[in-house]
N, C-alpha and C positions, 0 to 999 in steps of 0.2 A: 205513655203516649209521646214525650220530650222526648226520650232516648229512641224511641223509633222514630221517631220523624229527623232527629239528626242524625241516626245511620244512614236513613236514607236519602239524607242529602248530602251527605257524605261521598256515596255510595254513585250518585249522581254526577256528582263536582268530578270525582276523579275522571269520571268515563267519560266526562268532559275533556278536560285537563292532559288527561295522560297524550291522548293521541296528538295532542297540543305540542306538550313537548319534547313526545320522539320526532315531530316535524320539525322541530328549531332544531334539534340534535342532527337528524339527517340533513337538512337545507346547510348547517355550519360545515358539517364534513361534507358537501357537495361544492364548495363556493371556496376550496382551498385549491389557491392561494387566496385572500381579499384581496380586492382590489386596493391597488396604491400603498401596500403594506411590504416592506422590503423581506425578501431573506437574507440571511447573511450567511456565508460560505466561509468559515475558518480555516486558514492555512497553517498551521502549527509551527512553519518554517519563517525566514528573514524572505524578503521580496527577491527575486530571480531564481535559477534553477526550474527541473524541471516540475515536481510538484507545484510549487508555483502558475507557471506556463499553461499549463493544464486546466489547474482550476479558473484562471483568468477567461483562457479561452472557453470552456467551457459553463462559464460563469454569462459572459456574454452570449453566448447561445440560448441558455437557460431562460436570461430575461425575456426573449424574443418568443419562448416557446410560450411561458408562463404569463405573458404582457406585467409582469412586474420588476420593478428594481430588484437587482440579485448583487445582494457587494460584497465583495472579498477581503477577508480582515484577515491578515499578518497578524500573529499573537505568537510568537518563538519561546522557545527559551525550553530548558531541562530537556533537551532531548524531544522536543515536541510535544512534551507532556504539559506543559501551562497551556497551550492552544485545545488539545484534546480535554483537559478539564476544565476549560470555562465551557464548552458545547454540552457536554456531561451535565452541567450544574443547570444548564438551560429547561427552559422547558421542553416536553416532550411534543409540540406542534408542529413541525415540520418548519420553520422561520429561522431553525440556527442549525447549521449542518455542519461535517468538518471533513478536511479531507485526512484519510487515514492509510498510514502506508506500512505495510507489514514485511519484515517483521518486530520496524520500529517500537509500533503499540506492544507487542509481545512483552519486550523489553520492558515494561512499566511494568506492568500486572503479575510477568512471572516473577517478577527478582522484588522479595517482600523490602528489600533495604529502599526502595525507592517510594514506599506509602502511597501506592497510586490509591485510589479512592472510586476503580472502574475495574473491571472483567471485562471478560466476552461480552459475556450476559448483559453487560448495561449499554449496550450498542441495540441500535438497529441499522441491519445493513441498508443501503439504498439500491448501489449500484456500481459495482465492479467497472473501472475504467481502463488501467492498463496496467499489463506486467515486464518485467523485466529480466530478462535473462542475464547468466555471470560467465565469466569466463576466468581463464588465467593465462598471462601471456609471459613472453620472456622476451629479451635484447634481440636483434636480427642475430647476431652474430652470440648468441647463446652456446654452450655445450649440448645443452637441451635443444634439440630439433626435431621432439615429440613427445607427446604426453607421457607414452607409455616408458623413456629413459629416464624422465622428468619424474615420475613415481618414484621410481627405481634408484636413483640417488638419491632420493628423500629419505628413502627407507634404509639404505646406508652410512647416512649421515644424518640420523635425528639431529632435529633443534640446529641445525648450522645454513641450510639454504634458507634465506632472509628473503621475505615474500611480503612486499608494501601491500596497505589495503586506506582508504580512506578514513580511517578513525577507528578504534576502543569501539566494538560492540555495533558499529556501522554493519549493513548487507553482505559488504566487502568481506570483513573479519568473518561475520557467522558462516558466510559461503565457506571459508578457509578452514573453519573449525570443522565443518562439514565433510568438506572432505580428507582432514586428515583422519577421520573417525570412519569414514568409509574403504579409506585405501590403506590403514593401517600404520600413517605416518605421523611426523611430529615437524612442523617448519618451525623457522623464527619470523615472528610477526613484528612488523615494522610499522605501527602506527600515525601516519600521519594526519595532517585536518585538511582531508579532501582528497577528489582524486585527482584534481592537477598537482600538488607537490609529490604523490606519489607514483606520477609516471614522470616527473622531474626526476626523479630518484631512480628510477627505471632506467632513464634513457641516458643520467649520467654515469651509469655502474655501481650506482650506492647497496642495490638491490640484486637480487638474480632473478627474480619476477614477480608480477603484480597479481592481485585479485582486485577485481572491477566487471562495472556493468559493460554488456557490451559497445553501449554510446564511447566510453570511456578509452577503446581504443581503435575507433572506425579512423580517425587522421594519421596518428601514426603508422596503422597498417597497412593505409593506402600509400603512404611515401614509403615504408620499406625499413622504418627504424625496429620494428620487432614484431615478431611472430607469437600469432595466439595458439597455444598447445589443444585447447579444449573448452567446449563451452557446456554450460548446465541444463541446456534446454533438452525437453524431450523430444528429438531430432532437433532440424537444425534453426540456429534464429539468425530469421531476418536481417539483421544488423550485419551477422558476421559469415556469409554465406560460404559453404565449403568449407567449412570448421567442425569435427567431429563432436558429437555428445560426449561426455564421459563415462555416462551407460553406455554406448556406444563399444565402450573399450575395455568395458570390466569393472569399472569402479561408480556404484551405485549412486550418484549423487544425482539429485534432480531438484534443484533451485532457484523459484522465480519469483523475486519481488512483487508483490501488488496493492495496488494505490489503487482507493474508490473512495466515494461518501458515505457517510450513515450519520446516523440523526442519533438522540439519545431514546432506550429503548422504553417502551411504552407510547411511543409514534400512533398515533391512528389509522392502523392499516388504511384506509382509503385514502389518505393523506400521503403513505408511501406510496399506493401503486400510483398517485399522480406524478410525484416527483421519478418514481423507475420510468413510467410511460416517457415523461418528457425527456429523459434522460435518455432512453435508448433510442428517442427519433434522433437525437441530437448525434450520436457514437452512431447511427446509420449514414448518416450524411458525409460524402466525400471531402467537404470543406475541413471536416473535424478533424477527418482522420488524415485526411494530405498534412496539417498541421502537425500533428502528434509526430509525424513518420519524417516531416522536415524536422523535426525537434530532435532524430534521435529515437524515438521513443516508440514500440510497438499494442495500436491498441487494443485491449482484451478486454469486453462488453460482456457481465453479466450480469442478470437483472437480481434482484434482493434474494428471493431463494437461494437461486444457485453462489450468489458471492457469500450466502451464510454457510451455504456447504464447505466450500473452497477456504474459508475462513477458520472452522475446524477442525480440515485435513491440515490445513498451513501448522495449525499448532499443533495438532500430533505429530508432524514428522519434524518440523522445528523445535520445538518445543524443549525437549530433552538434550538437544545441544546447547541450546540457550541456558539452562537449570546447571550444565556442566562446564561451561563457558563462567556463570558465576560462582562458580564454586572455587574456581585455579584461584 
């Protein structure tokens, strides 16, 4: 008679109970963000530039959509890899995000000598912001006064045409490594930190041409100090208008940086599509994007699906450069 009667209050209590608290479960995931509880927006880099810019501006937008405090923490160092592992280590609620720009993160996860402590897999995407297209340019008064001559002595002269890039293992360099694996060449890489001392180098003769994003050489081009041979985009980018692809011209490369958000994975999905939803009213808005395109910068909005897709293909077609990049 005991043991029946406390089955069946048992039995009671839950049927109570339960419906109890899948409503505090559902009412917690409906009520994200709380109110008067900040997010924080990790930038992996030092303050200025353009990651930076971005997440700033879009950091301010964010608060306005969301009515909460949204603040932007500067956290540098190893290559962007201290910022991207404290967001990691975070919890998974949507409150610590980080801005991630590929195929910087690559660099951590593929190359084992760096102990990263994250994958793909411990991501989750939020929302794709913008991409970047590469180019290569040369001096006005170059030999080279087109892609396709500029191949062409490369491939006569392995390892001798010296080609500046922004740093070891930067955009700059993987685009380079890129396409000397696609055009069957071999340059000499000129590593500088950044890509002002390496259009320094450029515009003094140190160099015979650069790789860079296309921000990288909209001033010079418009005064007339050097000519861009080719750019990476598939047709032609914005930035650098009237400048051929290098698919275009025979040589397979198609290479474009991208910079978005993502949380660490195991997010709550309704917790993500609030922050994509806010995110793409935000990348809808002409304010955002006249900003982005004053910057330099061209925006490309995709929402957490499709930036996991684009996330994927990024490191299968990068990926194997990267793996052979660390191996020299």
């Amino acid at each position: 008679m005991r043991r029946a009667f406390l089955a069946g209050f048992a039995t009671a209590t839950a049927a109570i109970m339960l419906p109890w608290f899948f409503a505090i479960a559902s009412a917690q995931a409906q009520t994200f963000p709380e109110r008067g509880r900040p997010i924080t927006l990790i930038v992996p880099y030092t303050p200025g530039g353009g990651v930076d810019f971005v997440a700033r501006t879009t950091a301010a937008a964010l608060e306005r959509e969301l009515s909460v405090p949204v603040q932007v923490a500067n956290r540098p160092g190893a290559g962007a890899q201290v910022g991207i592992t404290s967001m990691i280590r975070s919890r998974p609620d949507g409150y610590t995000l980080a801005m991630i720009v590929k195929p910087t993160v690559l660099t951590h996860y593929l190359d084992a000598s760096r102990n990263a402590i994250y994958t793909r897999a411990s991501f989750q995407p939020i929302a794709h912001l913008y991409s970047v297209s590469y180019a290569v340019a040369v001096p006005a008064n170059s030999p080279y006064q087109d892609f396709r001559s500029f191949i062409a002595a490369a491939r006569a002269n392995p390892e001798r045409i010296k080609i500046a890039d922004a740093g070891l293992m930067t955009a700059p360099h993987v685009m380079l490594s890129m396409l000397e694996r696609a055009a069957g060449v071999r340059f000499a890489p000129v590593h500088f930190n950044g890509g002002a001392p390496a259009m320094a180098a450029l515009l003094g003769g140190h160099v015979e041409g650069m790789s860079g994003g296309g921000s990288d050489f909209v001033p010079q081009l418009g005064s007339g100090q050097i000519k861009v041979l080719a750019v990476t985009a598939d047709g032609e980018d914005p930035l650098l208008p009237g400048i051929a692809s290098m698919r275009s011209m025979g040589v397979d490369v198609l290479f474009n940086t991208g910079t978005g958000i993502a949380a660490p994975a195991g997010t709550p999905a309704t917790t993500v599509q609030v922050l994509e939803g806010a995110l793409a009213r935000i990348a809808a808005t002409e304010i955002w994007q006249r900003a982005l395109i004053g910057y330099g910068i061209t925006p490309r909005f995709m929402g957490a699906r499709d930036y996991a897709a684009f996330w994927l293909d990024f490191e299968q077609r990068v990926g194997p450069v990267l793996q052979a990049m660390f191996a020299r």
